[in-house]
VOZALO-211893 format. One record per residue (C-alpha): x, y, z. Coordinates in steps of 0.25 Angstrom, whole numbers, padded with zeros to 4 digits, always signed. Example, Ala and Ser with C-alpha at 12.3 -4.5 7.8 and 13.67 -1.06 7.14 Angstrom:
BEGIN
+0049-0018+0031+0055-0004+0029
! end
This chain:
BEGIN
+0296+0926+0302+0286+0924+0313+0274+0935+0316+0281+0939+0330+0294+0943+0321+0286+0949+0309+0277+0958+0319+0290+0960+0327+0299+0966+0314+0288+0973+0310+0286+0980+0323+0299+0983+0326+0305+0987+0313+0301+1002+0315+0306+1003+0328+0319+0999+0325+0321+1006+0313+0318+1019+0321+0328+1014+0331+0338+1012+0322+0335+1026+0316+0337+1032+0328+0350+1026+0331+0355+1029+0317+0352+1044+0319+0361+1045+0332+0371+1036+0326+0373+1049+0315+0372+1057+0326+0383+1050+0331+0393+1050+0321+0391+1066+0319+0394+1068+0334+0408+1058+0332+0402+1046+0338+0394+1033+0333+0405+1025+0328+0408+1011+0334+0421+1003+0334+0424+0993+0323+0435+0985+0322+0450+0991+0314+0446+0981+0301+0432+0986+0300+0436+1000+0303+0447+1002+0291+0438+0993+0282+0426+1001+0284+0428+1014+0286+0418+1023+0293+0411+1009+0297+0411+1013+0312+0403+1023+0310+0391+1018+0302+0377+1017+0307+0379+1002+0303+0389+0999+0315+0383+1004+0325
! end
């Protein structure tokens, strides 16, 4: 990996892991309020169940 991408990955990391966080939290925000579910098509909805409403999917 070249030095631009190292220095960039290295400073970047934290900022989108705080991001990430953050977005997380309102996402279980979400789901206790009834919302925070996205639409996935009937084969993967009856194969995995609950699916649409993990933090994963969104």
């Amino acid at each position: 990996m070249n030095t631009f991408l190292q220095e960039a990955q290295t400073y970047l990391k934290e900022p989108i892991q705080r991001h990430l966080a953050k977005i997380e939290m309102l996402h279980q925000q979400d789901l206790k309020e009834s919302f925070g579910q996205v639409y996935l098509p009937s084969a993967l909805e009856r194969k995995y169940r609950n699916t649409n409403r993990e933090w994963g999917w969104q």
